[in-house]
Steps between C-alpha positions, in 0.01 A plus 500: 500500500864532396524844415526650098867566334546841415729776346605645865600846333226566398156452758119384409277779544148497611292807446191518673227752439164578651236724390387881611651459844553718722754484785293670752265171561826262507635342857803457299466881480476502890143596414235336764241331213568243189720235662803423309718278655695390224605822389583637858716188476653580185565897611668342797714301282553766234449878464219697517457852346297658676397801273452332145301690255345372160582710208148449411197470663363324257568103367690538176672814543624381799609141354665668212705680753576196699601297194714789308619693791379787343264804609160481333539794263822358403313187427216660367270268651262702669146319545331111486531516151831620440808295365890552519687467167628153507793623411594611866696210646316408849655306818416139335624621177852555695498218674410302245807559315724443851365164478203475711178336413265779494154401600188635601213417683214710566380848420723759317257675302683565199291688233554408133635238271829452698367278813863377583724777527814311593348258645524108315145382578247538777316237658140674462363768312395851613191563730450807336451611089835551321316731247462843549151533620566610845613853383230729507477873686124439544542812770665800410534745836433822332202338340195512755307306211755211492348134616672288776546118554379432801746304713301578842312169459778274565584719837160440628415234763199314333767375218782443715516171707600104468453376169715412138611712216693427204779720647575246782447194210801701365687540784474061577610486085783702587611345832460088363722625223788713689457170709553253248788708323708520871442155512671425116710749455752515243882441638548874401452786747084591454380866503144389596257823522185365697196763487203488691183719397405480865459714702330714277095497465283357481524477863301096467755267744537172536222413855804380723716836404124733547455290857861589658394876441149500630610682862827622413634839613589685222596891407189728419535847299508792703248773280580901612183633491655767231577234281313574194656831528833337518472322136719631226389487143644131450306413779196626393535334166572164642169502694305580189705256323397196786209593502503693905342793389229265494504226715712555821713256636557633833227314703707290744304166358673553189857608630495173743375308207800600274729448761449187582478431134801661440701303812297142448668516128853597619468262729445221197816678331698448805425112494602505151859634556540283761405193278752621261805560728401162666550278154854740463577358843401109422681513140850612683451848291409793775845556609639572141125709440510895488086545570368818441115578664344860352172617349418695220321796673267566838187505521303832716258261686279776598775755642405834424183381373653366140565096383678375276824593391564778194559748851814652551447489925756249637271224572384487104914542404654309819611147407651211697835403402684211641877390325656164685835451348739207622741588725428871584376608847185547598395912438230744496523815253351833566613693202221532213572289218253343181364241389697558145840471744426127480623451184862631521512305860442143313744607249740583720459189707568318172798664426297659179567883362229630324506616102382888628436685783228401706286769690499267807831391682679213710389437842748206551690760687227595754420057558878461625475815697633806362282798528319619203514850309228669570325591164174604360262184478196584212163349396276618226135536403392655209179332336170315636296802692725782508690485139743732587878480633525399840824403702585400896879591568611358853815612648609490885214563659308700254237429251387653214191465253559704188140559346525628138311854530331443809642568838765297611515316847863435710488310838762368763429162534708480862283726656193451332471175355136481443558766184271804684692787535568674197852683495461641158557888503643498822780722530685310714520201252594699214830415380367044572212593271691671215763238535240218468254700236837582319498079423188492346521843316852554432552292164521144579110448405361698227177531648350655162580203302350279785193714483465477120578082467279399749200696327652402127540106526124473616375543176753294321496200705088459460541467085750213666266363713242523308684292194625225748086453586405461137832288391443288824867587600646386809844544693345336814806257595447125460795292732581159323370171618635180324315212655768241372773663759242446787505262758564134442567469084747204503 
């Protein structure tokens, strides 16, 4: 196929995005258990950063991040239900106006009546509501009367297993379209964001994907037998909030069975990106492509006896992230950087400076080479379970989880990597866990105000919600489809 004309300063881009996974599970990862060819490929190609964090462990926080390059109390986005003032110009937005057609395909769980942000169109709509019905505290820690949702179910081995969802009917929408658009794109450069719900539960795969994993060797929690003991107060709301306090998840049935849920469906991811880089390849377009590869957050898979994500342990805040530009060397980065870095990188590939300062910065420098500053790296939780300001600062080799009045945690990830020995107190790591508390504490967050907004807009967005169910409103996108520019019409 003779390959596409195109504005050589300026290159496509293809973002690709999964779903709540972790690294750990990854081969690209160097991580014996979901195969993932495609993206080992494209880290050999590209860079890999090795210690990406979300600044969210949780879906829209962290996508408002990604999109504005902005920390999630800056954004103010804080739960499912939250939006970002459309007023606060995103990625597409940017490069939008640089001359790019801005598309998306796929999840981005934006919440409210805005469902482009910068973007010109999408392809599909959202998988999940665009309302603000997700936003509830339903658990409040201090509250031993508070209810829980029950997440456990979904973790459990009688519900996991070969089968169909309307998650993976999504994720086939999403992939025909991102398809069809590489196929007939525009003679402009393309920002393309493609974003997969997988691999996120329900953990029901496709047979052929459930097969591969049936005997596979994969990593298996280690449990101290202290570790109840160990739990810190977020902890302990999270497994009221899941629903643990009530219906454990540590049998090994269950832990194989989310594994190999977990790896079957990154698997099926991995087959996607390499369906996608394969049509860049056949339409002459790869080699003028930046392709980015990330997540939005982990997911705990059973490690320390928690799932899902909402944790602030690295394997609930630890995200792949994979950046192949054209022409730089292949690279691996060490230095902790975020998820909201992203969005200053693709400006800066395109050549684009930003209205205002973004909370997240460049990493073009670190993909041709040049060693990074080594800064403090944050994610947030504040709402669903706990209600309360909570903040992981990574620097170096240290890690800290600031829990609004409740005992704080600090590890060092280097030498203890699995999160269990906490340094907190300790004399001898005074002046690392001033200098890390002294981020959270020392002005940049006003952890009062964050406190009092997540409590006030509860009340406030259910008259909303409420009104939108009796007026039958609906921001729920609907993409375009004119029949008469289809196929064979002349």
């Amino acid at each position: 196929m003779k390959p596409k004309t195109r504005n050589a300063d300026k290159p496509n881009i293809l973002f690709i995005m999964a779903d709540q996974m972790t690294p750990f599970m990854l081969e690209a990862y160097g991580n014996p258990a979901a195969q993932t060819t495609a993206l080992k490929a494209l880290a050999d190609r590209g860079t890999l950063f090795s210690q990406a964090y979300t600044p969210s462990p949780i879906c829209v926080p962290a996508r408002a991040g990604l999109m504005t390059g902005l920390h999630v109390s800056t954004t103010g986005s804080y739960d499912n239900g939250d939006p970002f003032p459309g007023f606060v110009p995103t990625v597409a937005h940017y490069l939008t106006n640089a001359g790019y057609d801005s598309v998306l395909s796929g999840k981005m769980h934006f919440i409210g009546a805005d469902q482009l942000h910068g973007y010109r169109r999408r392809l599909n709509t959202d998988i999940y509501p665009s309302s603000f019905i997700w936003s509830y505290p339903l658990l409040d820690a201090d509250d031993p009367e508070a209810t829980a949702f029950d997440f456990a179910a979904q973790y459990q081995a009688p519900n996991i297993g070969a089968g169909w969802s309307k998650e993976l009917q999504y994720d086939e929408e999403t992939h025909f379209r991102a398809l069809e658009y590489l196929r007939l794109a525009p003679e402009g450069p393309f920002f393309l964001t493609v974003s997969f719900t997988s691999p996120h539960p329900p953990y029901q795969v496709p047979r052929r994907y459930w097969e591969l994993y049936r005997d596979a060797d994969m990593p298996m929690p280690h449990y101290p037998d202290d570790m109840d003991a160990r739990y810190s107060d977020l902890d302990r709301a999270f497994r009221r909030w899941f629903g643990l306090d009530r219906n454990d998840i540590r049998d090994p049935r269950h832990l194989r069975a989310m594994r190999r849920g977990f790896c079957a469906l990154s698997h099926y991811v991995d087959d996607k990106v390499a369906e996608l880089l394969a049509v860049l390849e056949e339409t002459g377009q790869r080699d003028n492509t930046v392709i980015v590869f990330t997540a939005d957050h982990g997911e705990m898979l059973g490690e320390k006896g928690l799932i899902q994500k909402r944790s602030l342990y690295d394997w609930s805040t630890r995200i792949p992230m994979i950046v192949d530009l054209p022409g730089a060397a292949p690279g691996r980065v060490d230095t902790p950087v975020s998820l909201i870095d992203l969005s200053a990188t693709l400006l800066d590939i395109a050549g684009v400076s930003p209205a205002s300062p973004m909370d997240g910065r460049s990493l073009l420098p670190a993909i041709h080479g040049t060693m990074l500053e080594d800064r403090p790296v944050i994610s947030e939780y504040h709402v669903e379970g706990i209600m309360r300001p909570c903040f992981m600062v990574r620097k170096g080799a240290w890690k800290y989880i600031y829990i609004h009045r409740s005992p704080c945690q600090l590890f060092n990830i280097e030498e203890d990597p699995g999160e269990w020995i906490n340094r907190s107190g300790d004399p001898a790591v005074a002046a690392i866990e001033e200098e890390l508390d002294r981020v959270v504490t020392g002005g940049t967050f006003d952890l009062d105000f964050i406190e009092r907004d997540v409590w006030a807009r509860l009340p406030m967005k259910n008259v909303v919600n409420e009104a939108m169910a009796r007026n039958g409103t609906n921001w729920d996108y609907r993409p375009e489809s004119d029949a008469s520019r289809q196929y064979v019409r002349a």
